[in-house]
C-alpha atoms as an extended CHARMM CRD file, in Angstrom:
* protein
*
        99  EXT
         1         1  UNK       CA            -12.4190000000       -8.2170000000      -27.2180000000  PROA      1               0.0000000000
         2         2  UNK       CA            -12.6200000000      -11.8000000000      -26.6500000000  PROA      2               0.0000000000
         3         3  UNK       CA            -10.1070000000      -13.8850000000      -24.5910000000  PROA      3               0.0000000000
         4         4  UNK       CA             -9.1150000000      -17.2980000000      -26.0610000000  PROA      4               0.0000000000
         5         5  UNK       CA             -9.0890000000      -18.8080000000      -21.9490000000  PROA      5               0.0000000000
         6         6  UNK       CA            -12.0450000000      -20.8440000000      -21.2210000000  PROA      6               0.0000000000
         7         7  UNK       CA            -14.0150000000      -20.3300000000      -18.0570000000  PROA      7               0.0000000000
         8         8  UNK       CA            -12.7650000000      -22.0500000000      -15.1430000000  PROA      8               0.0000000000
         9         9  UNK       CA            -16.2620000000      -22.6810000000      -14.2610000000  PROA      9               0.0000000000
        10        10  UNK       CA            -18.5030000000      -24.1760000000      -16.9650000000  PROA      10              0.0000000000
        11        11  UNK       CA            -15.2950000000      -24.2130000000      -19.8340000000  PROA      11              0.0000000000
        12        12  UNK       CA            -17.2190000000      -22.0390000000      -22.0880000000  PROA      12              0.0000000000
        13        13  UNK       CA            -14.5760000000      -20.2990000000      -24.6460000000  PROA      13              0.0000000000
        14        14  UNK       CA            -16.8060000000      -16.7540000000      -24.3620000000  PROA      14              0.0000000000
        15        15  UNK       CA            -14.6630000000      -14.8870000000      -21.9610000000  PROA      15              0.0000000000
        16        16  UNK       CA            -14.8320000000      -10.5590000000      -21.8340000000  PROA      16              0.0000000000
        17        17  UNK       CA            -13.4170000000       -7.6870000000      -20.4310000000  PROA      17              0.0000000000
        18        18  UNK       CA            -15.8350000000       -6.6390000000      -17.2710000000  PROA      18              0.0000000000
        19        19  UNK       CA            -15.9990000000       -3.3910000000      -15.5200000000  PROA      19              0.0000000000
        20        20  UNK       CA            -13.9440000000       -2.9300000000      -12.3180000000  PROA      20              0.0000000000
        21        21  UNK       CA            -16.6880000000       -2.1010000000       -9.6970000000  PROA      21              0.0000000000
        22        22  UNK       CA            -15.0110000000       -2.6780000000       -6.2550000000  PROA      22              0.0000000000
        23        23  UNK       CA            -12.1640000000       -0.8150000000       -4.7690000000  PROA      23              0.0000000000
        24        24  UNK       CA            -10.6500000000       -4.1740000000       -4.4970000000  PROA      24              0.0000000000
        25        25  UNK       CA            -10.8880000000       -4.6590000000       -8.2320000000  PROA      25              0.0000000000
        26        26  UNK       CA             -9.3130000000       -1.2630000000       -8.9220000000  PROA      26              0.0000000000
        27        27  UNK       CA             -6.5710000000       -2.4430000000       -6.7110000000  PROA      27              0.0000000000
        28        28  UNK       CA             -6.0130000000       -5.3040000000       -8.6490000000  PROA      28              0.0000000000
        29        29  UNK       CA             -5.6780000000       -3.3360000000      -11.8340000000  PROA      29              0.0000000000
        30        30  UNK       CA             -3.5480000000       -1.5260000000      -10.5990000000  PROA      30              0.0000000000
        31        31  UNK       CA             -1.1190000000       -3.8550000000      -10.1410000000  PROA      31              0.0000000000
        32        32  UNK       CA             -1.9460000000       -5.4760000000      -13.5230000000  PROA      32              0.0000000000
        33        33  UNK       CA             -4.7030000000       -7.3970000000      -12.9980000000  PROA      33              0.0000000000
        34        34  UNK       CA             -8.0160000000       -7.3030000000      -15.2290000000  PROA      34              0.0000000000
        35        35  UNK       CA            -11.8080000000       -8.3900000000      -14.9770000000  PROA      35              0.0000000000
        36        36  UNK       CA            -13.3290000000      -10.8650000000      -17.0290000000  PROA      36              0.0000000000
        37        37  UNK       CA            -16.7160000000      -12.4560000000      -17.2830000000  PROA      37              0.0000000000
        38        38  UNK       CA            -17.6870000000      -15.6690000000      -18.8530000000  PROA      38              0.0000000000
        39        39  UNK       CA            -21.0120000000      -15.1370000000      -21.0790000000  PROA      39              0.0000000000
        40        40  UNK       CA            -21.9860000000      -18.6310000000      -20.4000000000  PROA      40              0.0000000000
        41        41  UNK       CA            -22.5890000000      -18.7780000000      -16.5180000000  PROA      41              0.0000000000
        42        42  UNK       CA            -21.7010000000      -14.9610000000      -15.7570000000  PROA      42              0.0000000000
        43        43  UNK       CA            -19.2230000000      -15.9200000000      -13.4140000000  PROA      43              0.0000000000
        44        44  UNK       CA            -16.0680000000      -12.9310000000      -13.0190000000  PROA      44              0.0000000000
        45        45  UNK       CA            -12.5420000000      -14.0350000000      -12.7350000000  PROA      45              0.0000000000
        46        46  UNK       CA             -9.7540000000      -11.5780000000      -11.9600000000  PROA      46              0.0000000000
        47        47  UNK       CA             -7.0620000000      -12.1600000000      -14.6410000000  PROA      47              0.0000000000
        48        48  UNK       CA             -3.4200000000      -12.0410000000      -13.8340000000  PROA      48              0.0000000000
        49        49  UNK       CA             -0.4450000000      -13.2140000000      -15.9140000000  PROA      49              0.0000000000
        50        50  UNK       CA             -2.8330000000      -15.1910000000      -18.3280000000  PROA      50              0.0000000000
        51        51  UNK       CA             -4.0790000000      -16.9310000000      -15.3140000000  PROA      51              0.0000000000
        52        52  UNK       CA             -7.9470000000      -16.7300000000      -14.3140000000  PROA      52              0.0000000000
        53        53  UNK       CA             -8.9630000000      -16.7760000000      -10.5800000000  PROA      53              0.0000000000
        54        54  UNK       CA            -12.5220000000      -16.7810000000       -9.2710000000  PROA      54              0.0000000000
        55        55  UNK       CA            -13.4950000000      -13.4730000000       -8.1990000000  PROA      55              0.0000000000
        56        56  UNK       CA            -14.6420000000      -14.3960000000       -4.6440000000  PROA      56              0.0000000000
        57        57  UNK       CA            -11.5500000000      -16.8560000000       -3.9070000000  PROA      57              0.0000000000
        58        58  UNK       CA             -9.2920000000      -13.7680000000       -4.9300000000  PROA      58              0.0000000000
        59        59  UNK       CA            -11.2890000000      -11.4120000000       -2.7180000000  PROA      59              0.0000000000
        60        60  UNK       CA            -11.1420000000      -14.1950000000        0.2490000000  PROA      60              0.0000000000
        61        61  UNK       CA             -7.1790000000      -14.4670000000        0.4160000000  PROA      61              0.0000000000
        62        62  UNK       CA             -7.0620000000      -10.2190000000        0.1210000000  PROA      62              0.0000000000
        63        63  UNK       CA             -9.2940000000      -10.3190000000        2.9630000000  PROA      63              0.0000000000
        64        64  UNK       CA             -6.9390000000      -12.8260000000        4.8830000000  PROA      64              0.0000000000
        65        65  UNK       CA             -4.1810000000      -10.6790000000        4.1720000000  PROA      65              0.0000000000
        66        66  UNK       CA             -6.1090000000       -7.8450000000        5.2380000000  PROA      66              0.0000000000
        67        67  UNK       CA             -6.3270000000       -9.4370000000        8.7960000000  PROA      67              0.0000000000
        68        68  UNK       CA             -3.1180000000      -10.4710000000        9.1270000000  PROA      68              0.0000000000
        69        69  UNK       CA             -1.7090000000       -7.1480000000        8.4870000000  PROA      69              0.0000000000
        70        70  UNK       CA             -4.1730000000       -5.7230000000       11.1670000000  PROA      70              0.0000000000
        71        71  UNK       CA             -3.4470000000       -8.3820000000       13.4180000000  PROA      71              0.0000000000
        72        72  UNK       CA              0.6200000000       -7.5370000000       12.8970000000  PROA      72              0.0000000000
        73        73  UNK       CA             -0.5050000000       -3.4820000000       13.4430000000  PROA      73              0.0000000000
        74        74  UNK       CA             -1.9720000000       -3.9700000000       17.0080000000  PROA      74              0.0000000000
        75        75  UNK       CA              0.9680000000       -6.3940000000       18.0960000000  PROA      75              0.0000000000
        76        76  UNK       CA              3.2730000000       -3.8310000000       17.1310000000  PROA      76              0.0000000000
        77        77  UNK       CA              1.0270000000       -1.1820000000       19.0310000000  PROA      77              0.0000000000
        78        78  UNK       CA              0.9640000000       -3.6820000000       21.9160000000  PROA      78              0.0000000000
        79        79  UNK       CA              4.9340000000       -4.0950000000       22.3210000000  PROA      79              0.0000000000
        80        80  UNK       CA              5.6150000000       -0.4200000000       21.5890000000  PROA      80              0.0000000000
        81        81  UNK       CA              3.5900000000        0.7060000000       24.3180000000  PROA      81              0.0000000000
        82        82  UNK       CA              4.6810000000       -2.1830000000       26.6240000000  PROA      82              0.0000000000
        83        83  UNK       CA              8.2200000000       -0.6410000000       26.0710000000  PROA      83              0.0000000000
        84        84  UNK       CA              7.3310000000        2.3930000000       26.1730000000  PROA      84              0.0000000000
        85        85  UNK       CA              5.7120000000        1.4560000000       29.8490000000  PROA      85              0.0000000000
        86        86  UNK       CA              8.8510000000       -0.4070000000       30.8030000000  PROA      86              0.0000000000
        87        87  UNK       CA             10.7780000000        2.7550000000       30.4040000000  PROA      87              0.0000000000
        88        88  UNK       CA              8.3670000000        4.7110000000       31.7750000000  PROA      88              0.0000000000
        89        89  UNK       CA              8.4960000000        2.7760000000       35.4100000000  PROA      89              0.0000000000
        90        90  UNK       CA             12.5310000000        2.3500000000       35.0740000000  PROA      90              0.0000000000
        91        91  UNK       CA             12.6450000000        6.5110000000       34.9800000000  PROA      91              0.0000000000
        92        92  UNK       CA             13.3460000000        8.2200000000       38.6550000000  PROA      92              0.0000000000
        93        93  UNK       CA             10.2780000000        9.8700000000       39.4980000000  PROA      93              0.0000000000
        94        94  UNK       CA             12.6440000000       13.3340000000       39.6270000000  PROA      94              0.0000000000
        95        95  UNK       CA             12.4590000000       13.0770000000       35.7860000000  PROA      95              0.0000000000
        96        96  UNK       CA              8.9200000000       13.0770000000       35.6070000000  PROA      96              0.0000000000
        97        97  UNK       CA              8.5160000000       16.3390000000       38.5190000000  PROA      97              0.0000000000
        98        98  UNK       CA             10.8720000000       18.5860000000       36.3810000000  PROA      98              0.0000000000
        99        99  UNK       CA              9.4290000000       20.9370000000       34.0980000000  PROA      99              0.0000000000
């Protein structure tokens, strides 16, 4: 099935479904998203909403977002055990002796 978009990249009108290889690309299916290749310069493009992004620039910014939610894990790791530390030290040491 042909797409009437034109490629982004070289503006031929030859665009086609493409396999999903990546987990990333599943991902992106399965929040509506589909693959498409350009039979002119074989670039891929994930397509959402009618709109076509490059396959690598969409695969940069879920990698960015990927590190900023790891980034926002090990803060959260870091102040939960900092309180949990801080409560730790403001406990009388006759809690910590009783069984």
């Amino acid at each position: 099935m042909m797409s009437t978009t034109n490629c982004p990249n070289c503006g031929a009108a030859r665009i086609h479904r493409s396999r999903r290889r990546t987990a990333f690309e599943q991902a992106a299916a399965a929040i509506g998203g589909g693959m498409r290749r350009c039979h002119r310069c074989n670039s891929r493009f994930l397509e959402i909403g009618g709109s076509l992004i490059r396959l690598r620039d969409a695969q940069r910014v879920a990698r960015k977002m990927m590190l900023g939610l790891a980034m926002a894990a090990a803060v959260g790791v870091l102040l939960v055990m900092i309180l949990w530390l801080s409560h730790a030290q403001s406990m009388p040491p006759a809690f910590f002796l009783s069984a």
